[in-house]
Legacy VTK file of the C-alpha trace (Angstrom):
# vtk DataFile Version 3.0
C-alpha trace
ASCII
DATASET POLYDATA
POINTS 282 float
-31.190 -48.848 124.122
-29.468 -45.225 125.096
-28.034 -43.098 122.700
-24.685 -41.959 123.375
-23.844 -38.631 122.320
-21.134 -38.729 119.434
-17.246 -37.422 120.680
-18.185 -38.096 124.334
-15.991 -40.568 126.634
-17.528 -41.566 129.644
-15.476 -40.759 132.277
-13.191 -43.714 134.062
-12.474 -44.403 137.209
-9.051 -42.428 137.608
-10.803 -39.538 136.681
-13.721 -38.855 138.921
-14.723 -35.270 139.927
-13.163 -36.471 143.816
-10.322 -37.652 142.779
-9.315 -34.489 140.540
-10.063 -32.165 143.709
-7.686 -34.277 145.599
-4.963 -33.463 142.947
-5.237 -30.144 142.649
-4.801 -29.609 146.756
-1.681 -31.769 146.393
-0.490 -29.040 143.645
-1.672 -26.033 145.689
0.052 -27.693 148.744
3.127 -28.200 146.486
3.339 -25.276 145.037
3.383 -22.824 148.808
6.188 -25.456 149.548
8.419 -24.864 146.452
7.578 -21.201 147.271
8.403 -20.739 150.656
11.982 -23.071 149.815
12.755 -20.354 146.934
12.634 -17.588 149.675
14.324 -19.145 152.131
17.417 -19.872 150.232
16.878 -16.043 148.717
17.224 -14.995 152.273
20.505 -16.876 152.898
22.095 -16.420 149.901
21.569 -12.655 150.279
22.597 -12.753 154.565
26.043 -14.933 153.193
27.179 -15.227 149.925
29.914 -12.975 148.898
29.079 -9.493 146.882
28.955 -10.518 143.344
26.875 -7.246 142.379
26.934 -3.693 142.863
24.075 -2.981 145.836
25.875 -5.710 147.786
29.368 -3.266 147.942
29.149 -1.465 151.116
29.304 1.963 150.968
32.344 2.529 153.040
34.336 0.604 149.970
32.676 2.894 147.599
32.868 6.056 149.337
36.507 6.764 148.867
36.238 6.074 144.968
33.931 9.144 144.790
36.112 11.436 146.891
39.224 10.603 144.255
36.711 11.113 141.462
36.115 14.353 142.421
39.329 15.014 143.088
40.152 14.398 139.241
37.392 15.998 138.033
38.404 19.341 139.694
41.918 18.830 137.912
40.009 17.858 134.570
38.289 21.196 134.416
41.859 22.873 133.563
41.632 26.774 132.207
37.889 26.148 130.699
36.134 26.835 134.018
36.276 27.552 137.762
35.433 24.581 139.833
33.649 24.669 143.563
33.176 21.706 145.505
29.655 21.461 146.569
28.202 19.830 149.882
27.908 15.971 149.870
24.678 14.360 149.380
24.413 11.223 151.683
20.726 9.373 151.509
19.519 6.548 153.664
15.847 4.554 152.674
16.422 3.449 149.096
15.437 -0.120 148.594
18.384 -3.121 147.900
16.061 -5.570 147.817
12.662 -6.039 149.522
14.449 -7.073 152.771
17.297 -4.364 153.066
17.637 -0.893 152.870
20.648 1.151 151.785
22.081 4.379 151.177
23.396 6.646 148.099
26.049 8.878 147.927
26.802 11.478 145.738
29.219 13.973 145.470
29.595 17.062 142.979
31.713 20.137 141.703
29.880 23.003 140.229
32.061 25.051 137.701
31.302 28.146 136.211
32.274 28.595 132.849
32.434 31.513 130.313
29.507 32.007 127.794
27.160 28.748 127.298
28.572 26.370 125.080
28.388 23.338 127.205
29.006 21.233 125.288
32.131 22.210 124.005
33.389 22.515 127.665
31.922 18.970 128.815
34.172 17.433 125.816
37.278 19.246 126.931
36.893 18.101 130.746
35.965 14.374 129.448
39.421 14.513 127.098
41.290 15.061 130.430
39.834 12.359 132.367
41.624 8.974 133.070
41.235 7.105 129.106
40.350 3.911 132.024
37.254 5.772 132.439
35.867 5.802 129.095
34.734 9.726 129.013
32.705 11.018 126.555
29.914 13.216 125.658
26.570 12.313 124.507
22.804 14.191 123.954
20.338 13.425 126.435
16.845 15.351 126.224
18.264 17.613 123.847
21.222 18.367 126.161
24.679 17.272 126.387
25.683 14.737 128.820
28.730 13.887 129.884
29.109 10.114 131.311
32.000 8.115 132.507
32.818 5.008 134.945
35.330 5.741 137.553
35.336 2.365 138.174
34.184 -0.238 141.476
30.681 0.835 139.696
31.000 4.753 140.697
29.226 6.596 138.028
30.439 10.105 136.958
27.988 12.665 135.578
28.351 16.814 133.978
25.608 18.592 132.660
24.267 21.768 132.463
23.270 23.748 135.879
22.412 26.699 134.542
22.984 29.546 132.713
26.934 29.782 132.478
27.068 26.573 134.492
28.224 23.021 134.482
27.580 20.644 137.183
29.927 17.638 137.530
29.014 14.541 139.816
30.163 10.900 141.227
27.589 8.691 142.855
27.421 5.132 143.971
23.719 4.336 143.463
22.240 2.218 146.412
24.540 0.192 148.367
24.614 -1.005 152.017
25.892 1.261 154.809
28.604 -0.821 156.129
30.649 1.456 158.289
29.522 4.050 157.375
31.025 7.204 155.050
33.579 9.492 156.281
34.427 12.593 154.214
37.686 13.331 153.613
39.665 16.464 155.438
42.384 18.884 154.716
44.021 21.401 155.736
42.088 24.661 153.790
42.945 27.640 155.836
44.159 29.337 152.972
40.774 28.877 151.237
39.161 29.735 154.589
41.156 32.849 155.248
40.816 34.319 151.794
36.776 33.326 152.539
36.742 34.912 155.748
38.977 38.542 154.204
35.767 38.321 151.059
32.873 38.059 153.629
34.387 40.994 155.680
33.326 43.200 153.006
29.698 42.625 153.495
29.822 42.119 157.905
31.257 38.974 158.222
29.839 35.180 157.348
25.783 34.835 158.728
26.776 31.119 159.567
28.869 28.647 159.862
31.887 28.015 156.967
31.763 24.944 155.738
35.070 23.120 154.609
34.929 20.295 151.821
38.053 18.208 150.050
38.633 15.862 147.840
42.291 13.578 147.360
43.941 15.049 143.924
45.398 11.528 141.571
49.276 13.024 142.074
48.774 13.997 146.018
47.303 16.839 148.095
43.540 17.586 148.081
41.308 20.200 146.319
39.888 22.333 149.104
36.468 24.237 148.806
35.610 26.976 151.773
32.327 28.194 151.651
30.182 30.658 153.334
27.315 33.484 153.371
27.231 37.054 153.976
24.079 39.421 153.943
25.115 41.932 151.013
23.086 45.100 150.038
21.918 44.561 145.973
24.223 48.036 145.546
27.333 46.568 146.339
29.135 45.043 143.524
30.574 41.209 143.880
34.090 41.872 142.140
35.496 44.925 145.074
35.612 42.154 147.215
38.219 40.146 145.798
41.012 42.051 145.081
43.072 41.850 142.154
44.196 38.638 140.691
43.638 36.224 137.476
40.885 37.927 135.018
37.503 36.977 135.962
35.892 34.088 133.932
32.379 35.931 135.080
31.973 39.180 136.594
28.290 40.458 136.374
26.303 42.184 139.491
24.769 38.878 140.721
27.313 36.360 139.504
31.183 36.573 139.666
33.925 33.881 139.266
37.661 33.978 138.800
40.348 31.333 139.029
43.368 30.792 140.450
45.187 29.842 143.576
42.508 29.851 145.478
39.779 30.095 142.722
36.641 32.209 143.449
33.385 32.120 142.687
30.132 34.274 144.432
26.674 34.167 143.466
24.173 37.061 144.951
20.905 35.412 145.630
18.195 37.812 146.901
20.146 39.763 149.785
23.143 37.049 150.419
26.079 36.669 148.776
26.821 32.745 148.396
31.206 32.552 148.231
33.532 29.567 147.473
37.094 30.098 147.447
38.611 26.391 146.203
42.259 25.398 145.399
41.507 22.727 142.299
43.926 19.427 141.803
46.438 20.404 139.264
45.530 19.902 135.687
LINES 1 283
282 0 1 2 3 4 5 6 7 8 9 10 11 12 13 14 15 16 17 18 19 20 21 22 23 24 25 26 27 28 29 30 31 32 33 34 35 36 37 38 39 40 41 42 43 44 45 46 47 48 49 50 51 52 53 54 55 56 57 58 59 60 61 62 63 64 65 66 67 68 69 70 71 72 73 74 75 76 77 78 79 80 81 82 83 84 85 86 87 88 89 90 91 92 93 94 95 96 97 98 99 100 101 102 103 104 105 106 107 108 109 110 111 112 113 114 115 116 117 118 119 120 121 122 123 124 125 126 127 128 129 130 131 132 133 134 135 136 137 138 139 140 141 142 143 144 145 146 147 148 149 150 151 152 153 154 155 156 157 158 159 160 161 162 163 164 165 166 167 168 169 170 171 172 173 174 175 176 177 178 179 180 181 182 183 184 185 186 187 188 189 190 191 192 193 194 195 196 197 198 199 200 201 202 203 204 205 206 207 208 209 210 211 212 213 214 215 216 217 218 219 220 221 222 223 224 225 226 227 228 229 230 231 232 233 234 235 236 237 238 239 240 241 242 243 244 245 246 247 248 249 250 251 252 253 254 255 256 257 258 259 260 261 262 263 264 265 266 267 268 269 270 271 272 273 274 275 276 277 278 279 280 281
């Protein structure tokens, strides 16, 4: 008689070691099919279904919702600051999803303000911005932040660049190309002349002047003209500028006064960085 070992089943039929290998290829197999139908219909949803998300707005739809964001945000820095547009930032290569690439835009105004209370600045530009965009002013790394939605998913940004500076930005995050982005143009030869009579001082611009603008909410378009001049450390920033509005900053290496057109110069080694910018109206 053979002893059978207590709590053990001998096996049945259904259940031999052959006829569990064959099951678990008809899983494997079944499971590389399911996968390769997931990606497939990934791949057309993402080639034709309509945008539903951010990434899938093209930037040429986005593009023009930064421009009139910085256009506002040159109007919302009022008396507390002189504003500058700065050069745009356009970068192609960030990842939509695994199959598609993109690009991110990002446009900015640098303002330089009087003493360093940031803060205090930050909350008066974020009071002035459209209430639709939900300004306001938070701390972030033991800094204050300013954060607001322009809307179509534009993302506005100011923070501290600086000693005695704020930098204010819009950006789209990644998006797809479309057409393309085309930066808007106006007429700035006021802002360029008034450049041009400030670089004279020093020999003349050392390159080319570069012309930036921005649509302003009520009309017209903030203008920035900006340029370079080689500039002996001896010479001091305000002669160059005439007479006019009293300066916000006026040190030997940094000097910036507004008005119609605003002003503001930086020294940096032997060059003399200039912007001369007519802001949107507050």
């Amino acid at each position: 008689m053979t002893a059978v070992e207590t709590g053990y089943v001998p096996p049945t039929p259904g259940e031999q070691p052959g006829a569990g290998r064959r099951r678990l290829r008809w899983l494997t197999v079944a499971t590389v099919a399911w996968a390769v139908l997931l990606a497939g219909l990934t791949w057309w949803s993402v080639r034709t279904d309509p945008p539903t998300v951010k990434e899938q707005r093209s930037l040429d739809a986005a593009g023009p919702v930064v421009d009139r964001a910085i256009g506002e945000l040159t109007g919302a820095v009022g008396s507390d600051g002189v504003p500058a547009l700065v050069p745009v930032r356009l970068e192609r290569g960030c990842r939509i999803t695994p199959m598609d690439s993109g690009a991110t835009l990002e446009r900015g105004v640098e303002v330089a303000i009087g003493g360093d209370n940031v803060r205090v600045v930050l909350q008066r530009i974020a009071d002035r911005l459209p209430q639709a965009w939900r300004a306001g002013v938070s701390t972030f790394d033991g800094e204050p932040l300013l954060r607001a939605d322009a809307g179509d998913f534009v993302a506005v940004e100011g923070r501290a660049d600086g000693p005695g500076r704020v930098l204010l930005t819009a950006a789209t995050g990644c998006r797809p190309l479309g057409s393309g982005y085309r930066a808007p143009t106006a007429d700035a030869a006021a802002e360029a002349g008034a450049l041009a009579s400030a670089l004279g001082r020093w020999g003349g611009a050392t390159g080319a002047v570069q012309v930036l603008a921005a649509p302003c909410p009520g009309g017209g378009a903030a203008r920035t003209a900006r340029g370079e001049a080689a500039a002996p450390a001896d010479q001091p920033l305000a002669a160059a500028f005439g007479g006019g509005a009293a300066p916000v900053v006026d040190s030997a290496d940094r000097y910036a006064r507004p008005g119609e057109p605003a002003v503001l110069a930086e020294r940096v080694d032997e060059r003399v960085r200039v912007a001369v910018t007519t802001p949107c109206p507050a």
